[in-house]
C-alpha positions as CSV (number, residue, x, y, z in Angstrom):
1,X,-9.8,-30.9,36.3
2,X,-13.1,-33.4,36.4
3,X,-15.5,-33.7,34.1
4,X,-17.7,-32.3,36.8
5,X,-16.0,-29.4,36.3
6,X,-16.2,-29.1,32.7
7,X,-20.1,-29.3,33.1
8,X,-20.5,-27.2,35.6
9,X,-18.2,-24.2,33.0
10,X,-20.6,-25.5,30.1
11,X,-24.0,-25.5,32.1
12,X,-24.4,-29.3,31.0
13,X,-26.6,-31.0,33.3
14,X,-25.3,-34.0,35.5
15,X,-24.9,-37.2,34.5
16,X,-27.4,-38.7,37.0
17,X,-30.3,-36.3,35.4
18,X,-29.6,-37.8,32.0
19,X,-33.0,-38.9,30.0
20,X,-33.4,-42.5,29.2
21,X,-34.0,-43.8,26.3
22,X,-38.0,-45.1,25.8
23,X,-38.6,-48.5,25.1
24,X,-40.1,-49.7,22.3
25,X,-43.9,-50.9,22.9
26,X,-44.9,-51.7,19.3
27,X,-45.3,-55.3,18.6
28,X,-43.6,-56.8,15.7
29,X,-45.5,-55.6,12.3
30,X,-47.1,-58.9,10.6
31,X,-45.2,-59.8,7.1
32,X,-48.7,-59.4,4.5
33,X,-47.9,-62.3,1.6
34,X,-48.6,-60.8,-1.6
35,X,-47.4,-56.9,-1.0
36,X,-43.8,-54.9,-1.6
37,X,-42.0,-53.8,1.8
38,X,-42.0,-50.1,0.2
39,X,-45.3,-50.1,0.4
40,X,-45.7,-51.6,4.2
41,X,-43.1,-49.0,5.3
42,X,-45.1,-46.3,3.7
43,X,-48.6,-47.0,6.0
44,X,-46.3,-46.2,9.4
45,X,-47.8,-48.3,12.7
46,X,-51.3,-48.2,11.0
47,X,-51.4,-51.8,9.3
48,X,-53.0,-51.3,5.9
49,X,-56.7,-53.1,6.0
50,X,-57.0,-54.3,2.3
51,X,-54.2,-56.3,0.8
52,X,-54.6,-57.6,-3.0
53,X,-55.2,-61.4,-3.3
54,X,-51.9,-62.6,-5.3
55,X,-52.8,-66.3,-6.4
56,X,-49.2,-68.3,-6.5
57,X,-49.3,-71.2,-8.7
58,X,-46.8,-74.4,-7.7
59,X,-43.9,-74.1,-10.3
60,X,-44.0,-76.6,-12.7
61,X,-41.0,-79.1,-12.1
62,X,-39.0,-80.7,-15.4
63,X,-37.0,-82.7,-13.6
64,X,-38.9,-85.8,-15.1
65,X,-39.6,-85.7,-18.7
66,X,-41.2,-89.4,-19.7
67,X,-44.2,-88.9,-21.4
68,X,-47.2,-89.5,-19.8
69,X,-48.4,-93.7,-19.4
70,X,-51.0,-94.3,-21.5
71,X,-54.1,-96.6,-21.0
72,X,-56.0,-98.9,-22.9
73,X,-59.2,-101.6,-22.2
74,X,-58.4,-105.1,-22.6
75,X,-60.2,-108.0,-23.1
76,X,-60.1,-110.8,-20.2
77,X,-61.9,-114.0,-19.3
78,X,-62.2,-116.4,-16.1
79,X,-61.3,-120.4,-16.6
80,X,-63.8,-120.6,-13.8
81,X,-66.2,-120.8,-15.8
82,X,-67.2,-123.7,-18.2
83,X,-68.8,-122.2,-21.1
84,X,-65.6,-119.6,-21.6
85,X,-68.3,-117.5,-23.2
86,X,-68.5,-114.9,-20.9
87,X,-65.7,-111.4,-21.6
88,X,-65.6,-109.0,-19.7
89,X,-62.5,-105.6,-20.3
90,X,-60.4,-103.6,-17.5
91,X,-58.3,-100.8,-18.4
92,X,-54.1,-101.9,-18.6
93,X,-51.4,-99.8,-19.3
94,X,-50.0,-100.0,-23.0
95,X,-47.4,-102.0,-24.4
96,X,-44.9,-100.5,-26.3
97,X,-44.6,-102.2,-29.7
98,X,-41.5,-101.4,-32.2
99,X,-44.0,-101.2,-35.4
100,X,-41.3,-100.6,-37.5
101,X,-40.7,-102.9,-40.7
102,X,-37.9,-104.7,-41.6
103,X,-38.2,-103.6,-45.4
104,X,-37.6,-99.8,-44.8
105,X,-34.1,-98.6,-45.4
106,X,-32.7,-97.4,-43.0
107,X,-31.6,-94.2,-45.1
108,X,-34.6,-92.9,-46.4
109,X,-36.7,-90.4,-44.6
110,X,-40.1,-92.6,-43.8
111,X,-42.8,-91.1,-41.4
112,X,-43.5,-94.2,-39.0
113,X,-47.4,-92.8,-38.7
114,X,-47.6,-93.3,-42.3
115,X,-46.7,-96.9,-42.3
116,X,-50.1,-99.7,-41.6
117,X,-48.6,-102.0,-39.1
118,X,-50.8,-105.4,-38.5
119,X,-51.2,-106.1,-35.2
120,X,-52.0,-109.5,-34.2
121,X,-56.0,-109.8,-33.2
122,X,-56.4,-109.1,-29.0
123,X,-56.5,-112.2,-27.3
124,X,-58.6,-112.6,-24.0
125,X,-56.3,-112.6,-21.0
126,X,-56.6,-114.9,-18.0
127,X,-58.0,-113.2,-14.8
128,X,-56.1,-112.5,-12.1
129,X,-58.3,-114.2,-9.4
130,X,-58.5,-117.0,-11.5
131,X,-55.2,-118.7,-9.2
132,X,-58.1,-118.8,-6.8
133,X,-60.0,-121.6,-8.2
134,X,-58.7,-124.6,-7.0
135,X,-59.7,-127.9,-7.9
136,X,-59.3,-131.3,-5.8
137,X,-57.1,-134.0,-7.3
138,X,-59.9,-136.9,-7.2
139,X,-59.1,-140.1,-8.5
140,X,-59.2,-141.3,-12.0
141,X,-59.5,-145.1,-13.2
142,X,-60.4,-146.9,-16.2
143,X,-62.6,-149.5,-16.7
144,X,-60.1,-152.9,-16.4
145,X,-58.5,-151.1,-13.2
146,X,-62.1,-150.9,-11.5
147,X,-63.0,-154.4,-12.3
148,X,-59.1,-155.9,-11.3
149,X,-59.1,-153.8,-8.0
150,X,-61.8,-151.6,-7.0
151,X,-65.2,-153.8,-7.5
152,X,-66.6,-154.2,-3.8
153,X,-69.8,-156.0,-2.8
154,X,-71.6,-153.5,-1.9
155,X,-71.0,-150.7,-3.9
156,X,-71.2,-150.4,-8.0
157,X,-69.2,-148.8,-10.8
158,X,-72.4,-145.9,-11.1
159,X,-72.9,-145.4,-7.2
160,X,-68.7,-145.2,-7.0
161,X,-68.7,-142.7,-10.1
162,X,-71.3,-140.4,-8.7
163,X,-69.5,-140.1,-5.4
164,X,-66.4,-139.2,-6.7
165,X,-67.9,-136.5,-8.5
166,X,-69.6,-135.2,-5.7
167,X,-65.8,-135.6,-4.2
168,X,-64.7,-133.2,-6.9
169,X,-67.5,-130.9,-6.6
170,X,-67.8,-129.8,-3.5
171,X,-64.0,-130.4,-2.6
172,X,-63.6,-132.8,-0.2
173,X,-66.1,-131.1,2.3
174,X,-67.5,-134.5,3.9
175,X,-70.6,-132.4,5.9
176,X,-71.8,-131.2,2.5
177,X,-71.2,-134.6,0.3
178,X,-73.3,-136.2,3.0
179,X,-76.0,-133.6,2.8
180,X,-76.1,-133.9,-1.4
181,X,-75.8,-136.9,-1.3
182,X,-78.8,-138.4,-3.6
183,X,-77.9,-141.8,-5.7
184,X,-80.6,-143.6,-7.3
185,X,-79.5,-146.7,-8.8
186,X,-80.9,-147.4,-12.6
187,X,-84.2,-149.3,-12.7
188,X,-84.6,-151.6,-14.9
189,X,-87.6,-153.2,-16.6
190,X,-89.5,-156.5,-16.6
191,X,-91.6,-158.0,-19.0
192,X,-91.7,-154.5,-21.6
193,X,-93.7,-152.9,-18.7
194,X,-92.1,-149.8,-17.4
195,X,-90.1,-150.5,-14.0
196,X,-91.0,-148.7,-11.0
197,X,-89.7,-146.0,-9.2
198,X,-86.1,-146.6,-7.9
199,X,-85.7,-145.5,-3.9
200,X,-82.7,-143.5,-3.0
201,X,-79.8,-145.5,-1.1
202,X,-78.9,-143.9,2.3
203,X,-75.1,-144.2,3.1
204,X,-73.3,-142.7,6.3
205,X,-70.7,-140.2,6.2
206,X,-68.5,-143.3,7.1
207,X,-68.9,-145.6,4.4
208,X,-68.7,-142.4,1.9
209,X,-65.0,-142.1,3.3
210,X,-64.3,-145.5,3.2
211,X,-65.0,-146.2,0.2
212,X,-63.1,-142.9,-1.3
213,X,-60.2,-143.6,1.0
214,X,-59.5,-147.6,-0.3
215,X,-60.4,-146.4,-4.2
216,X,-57.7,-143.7,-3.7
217,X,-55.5,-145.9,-2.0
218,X,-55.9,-148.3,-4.9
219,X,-55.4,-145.9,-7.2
220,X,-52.5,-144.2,-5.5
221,X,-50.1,-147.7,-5.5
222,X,-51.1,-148.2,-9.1
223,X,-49.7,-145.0,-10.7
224,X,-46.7,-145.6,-8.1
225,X,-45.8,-148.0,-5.9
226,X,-45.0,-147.4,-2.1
227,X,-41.4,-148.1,-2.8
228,X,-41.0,-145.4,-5.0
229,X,-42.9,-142.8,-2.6
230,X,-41.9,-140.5,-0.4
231,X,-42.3,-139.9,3.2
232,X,-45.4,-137.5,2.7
233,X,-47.1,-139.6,0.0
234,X,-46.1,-142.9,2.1
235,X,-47.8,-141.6,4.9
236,X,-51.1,-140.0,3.2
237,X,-51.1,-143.8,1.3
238,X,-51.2,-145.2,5.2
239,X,-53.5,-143.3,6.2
240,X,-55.9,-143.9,4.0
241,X,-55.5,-147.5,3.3
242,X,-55.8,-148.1,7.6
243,X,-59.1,-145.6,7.3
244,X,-61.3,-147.3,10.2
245,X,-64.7,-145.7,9.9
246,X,-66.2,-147.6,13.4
247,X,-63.4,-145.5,15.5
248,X,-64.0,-143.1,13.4
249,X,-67.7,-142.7,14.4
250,X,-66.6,-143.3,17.9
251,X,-64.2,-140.4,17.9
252,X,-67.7,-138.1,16.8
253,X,-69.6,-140.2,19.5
254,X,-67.3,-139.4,22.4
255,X,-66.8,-135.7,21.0
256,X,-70.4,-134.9,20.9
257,X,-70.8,-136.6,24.5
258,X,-67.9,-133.9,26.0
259,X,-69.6,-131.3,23.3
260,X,-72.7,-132.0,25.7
261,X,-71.4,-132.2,29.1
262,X,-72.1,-130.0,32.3
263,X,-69.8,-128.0,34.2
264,X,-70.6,-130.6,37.6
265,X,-68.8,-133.5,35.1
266,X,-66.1,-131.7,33.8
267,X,-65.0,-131.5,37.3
268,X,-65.7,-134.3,37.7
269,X,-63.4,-135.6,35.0
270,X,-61.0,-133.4,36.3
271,X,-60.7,-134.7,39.8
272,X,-61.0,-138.7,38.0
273,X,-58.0,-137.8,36.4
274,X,-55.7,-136.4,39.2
275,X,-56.6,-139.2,41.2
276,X,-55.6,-141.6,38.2
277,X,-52.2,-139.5,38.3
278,X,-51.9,-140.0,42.2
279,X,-52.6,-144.2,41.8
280,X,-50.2,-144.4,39.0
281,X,-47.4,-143.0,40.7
282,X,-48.2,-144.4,43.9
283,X,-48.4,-147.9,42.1
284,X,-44.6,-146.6,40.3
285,X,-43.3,-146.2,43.9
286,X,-44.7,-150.1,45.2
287,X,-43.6,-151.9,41.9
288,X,-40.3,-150.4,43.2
289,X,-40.2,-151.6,46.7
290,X,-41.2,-155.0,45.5
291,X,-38.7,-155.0,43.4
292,X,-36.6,-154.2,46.4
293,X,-38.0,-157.0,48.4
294,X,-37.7,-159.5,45.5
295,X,-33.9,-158.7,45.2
296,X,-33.2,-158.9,49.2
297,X,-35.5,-162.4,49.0
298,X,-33.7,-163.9,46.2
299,X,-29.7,-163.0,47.6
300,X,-27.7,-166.4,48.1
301,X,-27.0,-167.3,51.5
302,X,-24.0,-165.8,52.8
303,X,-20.7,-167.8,53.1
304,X,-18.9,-164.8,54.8
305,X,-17.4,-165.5,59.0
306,X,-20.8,-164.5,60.6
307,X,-18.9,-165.0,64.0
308,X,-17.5,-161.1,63.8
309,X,-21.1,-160.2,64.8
310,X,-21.4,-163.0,67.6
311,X,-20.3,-160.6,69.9
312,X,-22.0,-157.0,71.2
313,X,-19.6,-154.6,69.5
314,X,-20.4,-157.0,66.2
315,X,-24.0,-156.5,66.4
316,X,-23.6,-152.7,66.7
317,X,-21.1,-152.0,63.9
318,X,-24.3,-154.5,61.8
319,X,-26.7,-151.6,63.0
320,X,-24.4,-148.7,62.1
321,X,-23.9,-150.5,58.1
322,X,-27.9,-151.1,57.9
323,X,-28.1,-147.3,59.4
324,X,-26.0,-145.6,56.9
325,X,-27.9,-147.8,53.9
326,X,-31.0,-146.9,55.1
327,X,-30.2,-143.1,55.2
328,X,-28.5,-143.6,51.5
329,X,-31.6,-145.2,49.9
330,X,-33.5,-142.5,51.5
331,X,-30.8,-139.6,50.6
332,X,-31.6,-141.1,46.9
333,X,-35.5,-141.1,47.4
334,X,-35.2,-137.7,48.0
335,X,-32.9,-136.3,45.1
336,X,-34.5,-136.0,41.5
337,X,-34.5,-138.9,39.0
338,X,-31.4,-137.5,37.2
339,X,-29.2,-138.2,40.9
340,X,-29.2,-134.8,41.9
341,X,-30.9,-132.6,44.5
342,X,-34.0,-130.2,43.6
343,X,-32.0,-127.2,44.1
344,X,-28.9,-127.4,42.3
345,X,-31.4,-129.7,39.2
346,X,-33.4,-126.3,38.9
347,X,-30.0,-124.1,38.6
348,X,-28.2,-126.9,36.2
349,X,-31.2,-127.9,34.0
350,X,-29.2,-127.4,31.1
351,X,-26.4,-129.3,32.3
352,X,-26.0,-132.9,32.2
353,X,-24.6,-135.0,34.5
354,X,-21.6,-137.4,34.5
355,X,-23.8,-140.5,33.8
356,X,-26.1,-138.8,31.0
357,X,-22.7,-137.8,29.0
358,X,-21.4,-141.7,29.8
359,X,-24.7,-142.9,28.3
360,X,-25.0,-140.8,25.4
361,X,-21.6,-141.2,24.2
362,X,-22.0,-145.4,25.0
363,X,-25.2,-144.9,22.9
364,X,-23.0,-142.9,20.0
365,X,-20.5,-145.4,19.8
366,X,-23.1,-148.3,19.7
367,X,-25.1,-146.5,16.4
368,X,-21.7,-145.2,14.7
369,X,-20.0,-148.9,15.5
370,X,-16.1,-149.2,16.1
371,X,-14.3,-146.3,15.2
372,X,-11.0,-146.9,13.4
373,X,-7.3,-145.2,13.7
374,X,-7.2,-141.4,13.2
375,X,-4.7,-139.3,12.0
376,X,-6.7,-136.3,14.5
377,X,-4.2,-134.9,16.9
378,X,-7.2,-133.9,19.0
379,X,-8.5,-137.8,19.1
380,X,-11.6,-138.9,17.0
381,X,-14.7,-137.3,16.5
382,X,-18.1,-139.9,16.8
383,X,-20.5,-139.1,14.0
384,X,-23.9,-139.5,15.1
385,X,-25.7,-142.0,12.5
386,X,-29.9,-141.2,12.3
387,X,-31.5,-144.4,12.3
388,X,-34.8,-144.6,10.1
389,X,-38.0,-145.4,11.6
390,X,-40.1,-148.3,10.6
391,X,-41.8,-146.8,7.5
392,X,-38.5,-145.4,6.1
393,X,-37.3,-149.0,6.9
394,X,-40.9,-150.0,5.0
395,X,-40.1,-147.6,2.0
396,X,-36.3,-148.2,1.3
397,X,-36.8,-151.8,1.7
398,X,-34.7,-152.7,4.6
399,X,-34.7,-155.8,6.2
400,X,-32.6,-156.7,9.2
401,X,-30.9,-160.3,9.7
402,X,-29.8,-162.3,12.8
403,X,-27.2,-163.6,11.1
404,X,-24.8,-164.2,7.9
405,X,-25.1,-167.9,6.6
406,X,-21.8,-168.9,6.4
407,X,-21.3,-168.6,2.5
408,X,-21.0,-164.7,3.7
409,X,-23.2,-162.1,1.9
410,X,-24.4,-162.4,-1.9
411,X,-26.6,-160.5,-4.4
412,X,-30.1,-161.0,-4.9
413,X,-29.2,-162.2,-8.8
414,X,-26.9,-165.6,-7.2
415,X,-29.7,-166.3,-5.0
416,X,-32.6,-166.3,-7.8
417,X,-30.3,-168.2,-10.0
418,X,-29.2,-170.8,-7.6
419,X,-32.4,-172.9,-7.6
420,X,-32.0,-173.0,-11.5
421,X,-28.0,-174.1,-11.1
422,X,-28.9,-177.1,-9.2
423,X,-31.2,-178.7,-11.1
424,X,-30.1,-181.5,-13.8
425,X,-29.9,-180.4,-17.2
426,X,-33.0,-182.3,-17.5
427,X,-34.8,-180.1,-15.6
428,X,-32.9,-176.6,-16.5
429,X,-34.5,-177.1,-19.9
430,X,-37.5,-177.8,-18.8
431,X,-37.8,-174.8,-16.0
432,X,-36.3,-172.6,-19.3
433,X,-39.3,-173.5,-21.5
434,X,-41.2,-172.9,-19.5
435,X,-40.3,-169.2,-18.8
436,X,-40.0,-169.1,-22.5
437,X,-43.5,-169.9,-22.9
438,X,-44.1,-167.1,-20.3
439,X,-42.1,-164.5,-21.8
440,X,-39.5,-164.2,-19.1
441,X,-36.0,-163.8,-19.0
442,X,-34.3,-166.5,-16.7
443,X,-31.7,-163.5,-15.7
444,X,-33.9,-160.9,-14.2
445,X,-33.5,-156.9,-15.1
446,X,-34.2,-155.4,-11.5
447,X,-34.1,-157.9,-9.0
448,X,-35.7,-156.0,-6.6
449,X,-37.0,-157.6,-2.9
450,X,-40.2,-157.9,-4.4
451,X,-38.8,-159.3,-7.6
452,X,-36.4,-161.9,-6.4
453,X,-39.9,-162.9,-3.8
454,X,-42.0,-163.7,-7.2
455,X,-39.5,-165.0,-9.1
456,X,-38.9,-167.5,-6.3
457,X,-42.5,-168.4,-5.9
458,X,-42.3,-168.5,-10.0
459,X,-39.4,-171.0,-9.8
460,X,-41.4,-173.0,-7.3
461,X,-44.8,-173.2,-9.0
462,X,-42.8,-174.6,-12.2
463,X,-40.9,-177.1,-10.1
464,X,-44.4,-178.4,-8.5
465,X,-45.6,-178.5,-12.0
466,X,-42.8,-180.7,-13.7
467,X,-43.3,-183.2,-10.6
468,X,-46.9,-182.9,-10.8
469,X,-46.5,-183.6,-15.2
470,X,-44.2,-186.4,-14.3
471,X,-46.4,-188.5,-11.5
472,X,-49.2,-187.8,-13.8
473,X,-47.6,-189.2,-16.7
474,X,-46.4,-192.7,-14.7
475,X,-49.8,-192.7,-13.4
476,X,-51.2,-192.8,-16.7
477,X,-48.4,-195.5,-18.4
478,X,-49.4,-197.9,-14.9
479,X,-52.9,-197.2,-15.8
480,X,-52.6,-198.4,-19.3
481,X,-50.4,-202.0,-18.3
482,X,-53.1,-202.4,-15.5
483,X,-55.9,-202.4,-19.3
484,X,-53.8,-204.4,-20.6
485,X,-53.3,-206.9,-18.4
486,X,-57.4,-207.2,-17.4
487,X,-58.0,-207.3,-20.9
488,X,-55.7,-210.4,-21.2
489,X,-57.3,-212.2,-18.6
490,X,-60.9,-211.7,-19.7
491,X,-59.6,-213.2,-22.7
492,X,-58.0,-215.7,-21.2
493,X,-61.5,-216.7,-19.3
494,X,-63.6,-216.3,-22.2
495,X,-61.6,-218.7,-23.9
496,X,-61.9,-221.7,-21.1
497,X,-65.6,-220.6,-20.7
498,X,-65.7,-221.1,-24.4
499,X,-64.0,-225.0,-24.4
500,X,-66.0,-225.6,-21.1
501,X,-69.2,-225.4,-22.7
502,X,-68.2,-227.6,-25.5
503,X,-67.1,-230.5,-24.1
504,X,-70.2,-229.9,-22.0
505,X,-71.5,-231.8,-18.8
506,X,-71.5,-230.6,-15.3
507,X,-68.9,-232.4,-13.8
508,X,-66.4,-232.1,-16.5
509,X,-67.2,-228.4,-16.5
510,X,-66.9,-227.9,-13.0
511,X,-62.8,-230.1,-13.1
512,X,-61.8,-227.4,-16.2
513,X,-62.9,-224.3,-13.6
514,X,-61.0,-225.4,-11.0
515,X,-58.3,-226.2,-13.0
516,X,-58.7,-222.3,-13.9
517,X,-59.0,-221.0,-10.4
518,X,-56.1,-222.7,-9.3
519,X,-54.5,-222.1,-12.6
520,X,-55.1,-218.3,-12.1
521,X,-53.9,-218.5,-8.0
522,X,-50.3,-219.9,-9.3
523,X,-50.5,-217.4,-11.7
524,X,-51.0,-214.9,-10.0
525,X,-47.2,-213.8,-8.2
526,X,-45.9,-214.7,-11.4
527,X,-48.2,-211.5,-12.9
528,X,-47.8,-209.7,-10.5
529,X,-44.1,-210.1,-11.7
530,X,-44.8,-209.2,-15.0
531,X,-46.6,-206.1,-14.4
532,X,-43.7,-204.5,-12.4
533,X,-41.4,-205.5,-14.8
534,X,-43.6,-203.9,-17.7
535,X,-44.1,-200.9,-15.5
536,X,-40.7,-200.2,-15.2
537,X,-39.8,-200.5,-18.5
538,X,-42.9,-198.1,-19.3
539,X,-41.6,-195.9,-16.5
540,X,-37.8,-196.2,-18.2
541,X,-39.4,-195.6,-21.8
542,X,-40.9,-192.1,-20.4
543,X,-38.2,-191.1,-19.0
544,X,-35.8,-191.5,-22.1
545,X,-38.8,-189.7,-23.9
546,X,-38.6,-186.7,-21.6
547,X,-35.0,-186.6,-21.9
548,X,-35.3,-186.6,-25.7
């Protein structure tokens, strides 16, 4: 039995006739905020047209608990300003301050609001754009330092002054110095009458830099010497000390000139200077060839068998050699300046070639010098050296020698003191008094280059001054024999002149004069004599003075 037939004994309809289910058309019913569900299901598919307004405050949240910051106006001033007088307040948050006293126990019950705590008096603050006010470092100098180093022909203490405040001022900005720039120098008067007007000197923007640049120059080496400097003050010290203001106008010439110039001579310009580019090189390539020449012209004869190339197969094995140097010089013309061909240079930029590594490492050896044994498995390792420049050379003081005397090297201290050693005792005294009398030590503290240079020139002066004290002082004890003598024979003639005129008559005068003349002729060697002999015992008598 089929189900069939069990529907057709029940009167059940067929399967196929079967109703279907309907499908739902209702759209989804909107959720209304604020409203029980109860309430939505009770209003069926009619949506409900007035819905209560539920206002729904944001929960307070506890998970932070610090009491609320609290506020305060402070007092604050600018340094900006000169007078200081000027204070203005901002709201800051509050400081916490731990008011409580030392003298409370700490077991009694004490309200802290009851207790009067003194707090210090408010004190203006600093503002915070006050880091913006910069001022320019000018130069400062004293009166004895601008008349030892700074005075200048034509520029005075007041004119200098004034533009080094107008330095300060306006803070280095050359444009508006120039453009303030207003000295009147003081008038003075004549007679009691009231002098007249003074007329305003006119300066350039040149000399204004000049002259700042050589007083701060100056003033820079003064407070510390070059020596001590480092390589940024060293070169700021340069530069301003070699300030030339003719190339310096001449740079503003020629930039106002290009400032000024047309589009036609910019290209001009342009083409000028690729055809400068095109003679250079081309003059590169025929100092080359000369060169070339000049090497085949100067070759020594040849004093080879020239009879191999007497014959025809001779000559054309010459022309195959010439041939194959010809197509190498060109094969090298043609390949870059490092040896090697444009295409593989432009793959293997960053690789150097055989010769580069020989010459760098030659170069490394020569600046790290002979390297000694090594206990390196691996051989040694060269240490590349950095050699200083010429104004680190200038700053450290080095010097470079040719060569080692042959005493070998010493210290500055044996070569100051060896000029002194040599000299007699005589004169070792002497040279010390004399550096007594100067208030220096004969063993100097820091010989420095500089030092050990003066102290030299020092030691030099004294010794031209001893020589100069001791010619002076033989000068002086000839000088007084030479009196002596003249004063011996005046009276030596007065005398005759004197028995002459006493006996009286002409021609027994004239026998006694003469008798003098040729009295004074014989004489003469024998005083001549005398007066070296007295002149050497004067000399000898000085000398055993000095030595005393």
């Amino acid at each position: 039995m089929t189900s069939h037939d069990v529907r057709d004994m029940l009167d059940l309809p067929d399967a196929a006739s079967r109703p279907v289910k309907k499908q739902k058309l209702a759209a989804p019913r909107p959720v209304l905020k604020g409203l029980a569900r109860e309430v939505q299901n009770l209003s069926g598919d009619n949506p409900i047209a007035i819905v209560p307004e539920v206002s729904v405050f944001k929960k307070r949240r506890f998970a932070n608990r610090k009491p609320v910051t609290k506020w305060e106006l402070k007092p604050f001033k600018n340094s900006a300003r000169k007078d200081g007088s000027l204070i203005l307040r901002h709201w800051r948050q509050k400081v916490k301050v731990d008011a409580r006293p030392e003298n409370i126990s700490s077991g009694g019950d004490t309200n802290m609001e009851d207790v009067d705590v003194k707090l210090e008096p408010e004190v203006a603050e600093e503002s915070t754009f006050a880091k913006y006010n910069v001022q320019v470092q000018v130069p400062q100098y004293t009166e004895e330092e601008y008349n030892s180093r700074l005075q200048h022909e034509e520029w005075t203490k007041d004119e200098t002054d004034y533009l080094i405040n107008l330095a300060q001022e306006y803070d280095l900005r050359w444009p508006v110095i120039w453009d303030r720039y207003e000295y009147k120098p003081p008038s003075a008067e004549t007679n009691g009458e009231p002098a007249t007007k003074a007329m305003a000197i006119v300066r350039t923007m040149e000399d204004m830099k000049e002259r700042y640049y050589r007083v701060a120059a100056v003033i820079m080496a003064i407070r510390k010497p070059p020596i001590k400097m480092n390589s940024a003050e060293f070169n700021l010290h340069e530069v301003m000390a070699n300030f030339n203001p003719a190339q310096e106008k001449a740079r503003k010439d020629f930039a106002e000139k290009a400032f000024h110039r047309t589009k036609e001579e910019a290209r001009e310009e342009e083409s000028l200077l690729l055809e400068l580019k095109r003679i250079i090189a081309r003059s590169g390539r025929l100092n080359d060839e000369r060169r070339e020449l000049y090497a085949l012209l100067d070759t020594p004869p040849s004093t080879g068998n020239v009879g191999a190339f007497s014959t025809s197969q001779g000559l054309q094995q010459l022309l195959q050699q010439l041939m194959t140097a010809d197509k190498s010089k060109k094969r090298k013309s043609i390949m870059g300046p490092d040896g090697m061909s444009p295409a593989t240079g432009t793959n293997n930029q960053n690789q150097p070639t055989n010769f580069d590594q020989r010459r760098e490492s030659s170069a490394r050896e020569s600046i790290s010098g002979p390297s000694g044994p090594s206990n390196n498995k691996k051989g040694p390792q060269g240490t590349d050296r950095r050699l200083l420049t010429e104004e680190e050379e200038r700053i450290y003081g080095v010097t470079h020698h040719d060569r080692i005397s042959t005493t070998g090297p010493a210290f500055r201290h044996e070569k100051i003191s060896k000029p002194l050693i040599t000299k007699s005792a005589v004169m070792q005294a002497k040279i010390t008094n004399v550096l007594s009398e100067l208030e220096i030590p004969t063993r100097v503290i820091m010989p420095t280059a500089e030092v050990a240079e003066a102290f030299d020139s020092l030691l030099q002066s004294i010794n031209v001054l001893l020589e100069s004290r001791k010619v002076a002082d033989k000068l002086a004890s000839e000088l007084a024999t030479a009196k002596a003598l003249k004063a011996e024979r005046e009276k030596k003639a007065n005398a005759v002149q004197g028995e002459a005129a006493n006996e009286g008559g002409n021609g027994a005068a004239a026998e006694p004069e003469v008798k003098t003349e040729e009295r004074e002729k014989s004489a003469a060697p024998s005083v001549h004599k005398r007066s070296a002999s007295v002149l050497s015992t004067v000399s000898d008598k000085s000398m055993k003075r000095q030595k005393k």
